[in-house]
N, C-alpha and C positions, 0 to 999 in steps of 0.2 A: 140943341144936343151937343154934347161934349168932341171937344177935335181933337186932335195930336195923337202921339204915341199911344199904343196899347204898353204897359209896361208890366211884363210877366216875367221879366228877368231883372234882378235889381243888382247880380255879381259882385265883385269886392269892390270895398268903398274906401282909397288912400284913406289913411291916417286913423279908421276904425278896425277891428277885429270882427269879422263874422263869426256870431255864435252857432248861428242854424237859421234853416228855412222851413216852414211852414206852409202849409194849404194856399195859405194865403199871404201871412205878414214873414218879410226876414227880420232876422235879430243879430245888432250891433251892438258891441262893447263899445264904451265913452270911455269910461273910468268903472273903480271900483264900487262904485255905489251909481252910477246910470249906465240906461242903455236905450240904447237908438231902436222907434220898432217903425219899418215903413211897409206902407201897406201896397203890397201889388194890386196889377188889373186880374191876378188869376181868378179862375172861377171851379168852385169843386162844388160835386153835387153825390153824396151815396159815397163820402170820402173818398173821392176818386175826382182828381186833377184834371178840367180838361185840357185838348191841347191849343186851344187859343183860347185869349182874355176875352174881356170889356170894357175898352176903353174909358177912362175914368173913377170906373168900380172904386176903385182902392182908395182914392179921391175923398168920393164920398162916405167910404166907411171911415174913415180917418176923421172926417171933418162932424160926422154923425156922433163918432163915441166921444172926440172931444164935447160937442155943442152936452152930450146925454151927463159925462161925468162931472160937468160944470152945473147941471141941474140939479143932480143926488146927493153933492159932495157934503152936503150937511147932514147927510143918513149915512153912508159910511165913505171911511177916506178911498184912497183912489191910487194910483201910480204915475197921474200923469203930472210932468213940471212942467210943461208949453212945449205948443206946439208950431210956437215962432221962430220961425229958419232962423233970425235975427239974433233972438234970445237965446241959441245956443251955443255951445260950443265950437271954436271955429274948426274941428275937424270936421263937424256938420254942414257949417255954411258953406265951405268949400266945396261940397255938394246941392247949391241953393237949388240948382235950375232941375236937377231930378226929385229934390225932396219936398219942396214947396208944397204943403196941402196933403201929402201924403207921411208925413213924420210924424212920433212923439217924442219927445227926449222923457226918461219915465225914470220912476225910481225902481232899484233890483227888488225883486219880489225873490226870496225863497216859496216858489208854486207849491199848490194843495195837490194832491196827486189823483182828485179829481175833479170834471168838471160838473156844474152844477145846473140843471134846470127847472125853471119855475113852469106851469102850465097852470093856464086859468080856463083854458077849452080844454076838450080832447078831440085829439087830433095826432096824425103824422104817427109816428110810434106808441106811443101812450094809447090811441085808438087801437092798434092790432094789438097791445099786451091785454085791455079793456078785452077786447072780444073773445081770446083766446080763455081769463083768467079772471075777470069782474074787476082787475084791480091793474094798479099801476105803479111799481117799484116799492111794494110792498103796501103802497094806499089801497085799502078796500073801497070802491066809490058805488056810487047808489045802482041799482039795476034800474034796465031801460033805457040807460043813457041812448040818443042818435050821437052821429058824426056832428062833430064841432058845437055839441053842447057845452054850455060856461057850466064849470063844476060849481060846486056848492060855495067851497072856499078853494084859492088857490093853492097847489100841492107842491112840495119842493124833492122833484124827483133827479139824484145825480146818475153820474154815469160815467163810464172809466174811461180815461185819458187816454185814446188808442195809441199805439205804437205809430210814424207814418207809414202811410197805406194799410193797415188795418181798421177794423169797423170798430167805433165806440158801441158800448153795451151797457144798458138800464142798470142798475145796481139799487139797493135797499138802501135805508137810513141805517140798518142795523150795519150793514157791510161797510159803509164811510166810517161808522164809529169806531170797526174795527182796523182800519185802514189811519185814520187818524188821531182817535180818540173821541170820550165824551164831549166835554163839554168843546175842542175847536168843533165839532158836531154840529154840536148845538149851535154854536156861533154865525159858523157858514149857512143851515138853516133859515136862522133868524134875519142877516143880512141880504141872504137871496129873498128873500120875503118881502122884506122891509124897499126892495130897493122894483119887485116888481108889482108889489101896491102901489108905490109911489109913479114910475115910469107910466103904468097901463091909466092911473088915473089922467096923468096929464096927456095922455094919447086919446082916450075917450072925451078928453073937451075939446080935440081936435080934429073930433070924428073918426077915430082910428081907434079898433079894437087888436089890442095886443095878445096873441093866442097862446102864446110861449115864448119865453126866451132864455139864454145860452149863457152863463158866465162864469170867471173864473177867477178863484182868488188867489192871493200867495200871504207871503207875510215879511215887514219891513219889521227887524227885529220881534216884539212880542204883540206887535199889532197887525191887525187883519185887514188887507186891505185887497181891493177889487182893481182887478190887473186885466191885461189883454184888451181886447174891442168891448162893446157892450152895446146893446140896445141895438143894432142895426140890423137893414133886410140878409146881413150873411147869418145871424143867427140869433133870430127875431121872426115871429110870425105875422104880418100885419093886415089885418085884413076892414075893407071900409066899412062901417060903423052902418050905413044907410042901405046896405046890400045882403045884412047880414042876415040866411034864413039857413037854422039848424039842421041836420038830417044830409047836409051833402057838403061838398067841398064848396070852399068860401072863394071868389074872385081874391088877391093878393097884392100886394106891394111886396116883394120880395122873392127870393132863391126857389119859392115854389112853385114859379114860371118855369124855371128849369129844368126844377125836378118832372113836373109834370110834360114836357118834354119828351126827357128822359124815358117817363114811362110810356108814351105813347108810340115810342120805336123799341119798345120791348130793350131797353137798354141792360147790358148784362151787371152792371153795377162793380165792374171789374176793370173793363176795358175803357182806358182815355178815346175820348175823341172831338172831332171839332166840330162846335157848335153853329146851324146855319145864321148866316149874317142876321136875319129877320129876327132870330131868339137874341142873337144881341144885343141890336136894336132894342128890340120890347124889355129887356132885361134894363137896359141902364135908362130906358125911359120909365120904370117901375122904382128904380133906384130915386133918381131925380126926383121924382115926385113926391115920394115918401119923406123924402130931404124936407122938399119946401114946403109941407102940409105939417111938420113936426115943428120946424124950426121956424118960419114964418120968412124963411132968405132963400136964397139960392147959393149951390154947393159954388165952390172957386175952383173951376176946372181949368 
């Protein structure tokens, strides 16, 4: 299991510019054309921050979306330029002993102004708009479905880029079009698609069935590229391959140790709080595992 600091507070970094702070990752200014993203130990669940980490988290989300973006990058380009202390700038390395394993140095993405999710189950949200509605951000899907049945084909359902501490919210294909236009529409679409057929295939030969996942794009001048984390348990559903029986909640490798937590102390989805040592524990031991069952290594904590 992972040792040292919990590191929830990443504060100013000499010789970089803090852009903002995030759920989870802060954002560094390098120069005009890179930025520094390092991923904390925080932990949010229900968009709501809690008030202690998990030692290493950020670790291993860093080291996950690297290993992921290094696998797709021949399906669509990416934002990351390394993520070797080494290989960067020396306002970075000057920060070796905090950033180590935890950094990207990336290229600026002008962001999509939404974020985008693919679902191959239903489940989590997509299930309560399913029950309420038969359909899901505008997808009409088959009647009868149960809980965490694999859809027919996987649906590309986005959803709006909440403000911090407010709740992101389901959105249509028709509402991104209007929000961005046709055809980057189209594109984002076709790339979120492209990139969780590819991901959920090489997870399923790993024994890991990929239920959903979270990503987001931007654009390096008139190209469309995949920015922020990717593929990981912060916003990844991953659940084992050999356990998997529809009609109820799935055992997990990821954030949905939390959530469900959460939900079993009637959590108000409002209010921070600190999470018992044992959810930690079981959290970054869900994390670890997922790491080494994907990648076939172990995370560098």
């Amino acid at each position: 299991m992972p040792a040292g600091d919990c590191v929830t507070s990443i504060g100013e970094l000499a010789g970089l510019k803090k852009l903002g702070q995030g759920k989870v990752r802060d954002l560094f200014e390098v120069d005009d054309e890179r930025l520094l993203v390092v991923s904390s130990d925080r932990i949010s669940a229900f968009d709501v921050i809690m008030t202690n980490g998990v030692p290493g988290k950020g670790k291993i989300l860093n080291q996950l979306t690297v290993w992921w973006m290094r696998q797709i990058e021949s399906l669509v380009p990416h934002h990351l330029i390394t993520d070797d202390i080494d290989q960067m700038p020396e306002s970075c390395r000057a920060h070796k002993d905090l950033l180590s394993g935890r950094a990207m140095l990336v290229k600026r993405l002008k962001m999509m102004p939404v974020e985008v999710i693919v679902r191959g189950y239903i489940t989590g949200s997509g299930w309560l708009d399913y029950q309420k509605t038969g359909s899901v951000c505008g997808h009409t899907l088959p009647e009868g479905l149960k809980l965490c049945d694999q859809l027919p084909e996987p649906i590309f359902t986005p959803s709006t880029k909440a403000e911090f501490g407010e709740h992101d919210e389901n959105i249509t294909v028709a509402q991104v079009v209007e929000k961005v236009g046709a055809e980057p529409a189209a594109a984002l679409q076709e790339n979120a698609l492209n990139v969780y057929r590819a991901a959920s295939k090489l997870a399923f030969e790993k024994g890991i069935l990929m239920a959903d996942t979270k990503m987001e794009f931007g654009y390096v001048g008139d190209a469309m590229v995949l920015g922020d984390e990717c593929l990981t348990p912060d916003c990844s559903r991953f659940w084992p391959r050999a356990q998997y029986e529809s009609g109820r909640d799935q055992d997990s490798y990821d954030k949905q140790y939390v959530r469900n937590y959460l939900k079993s102390i009637n959590f108000d989805k409002k209010t921070p709080l600190e999470l018992p040592a044992a959810v930690v524990q079981q959290t970054i031991a869900k994390y670890v595992e997922i790491f080494k069952i994907l990648t076939g290594a172990e995370p560098i904590l």
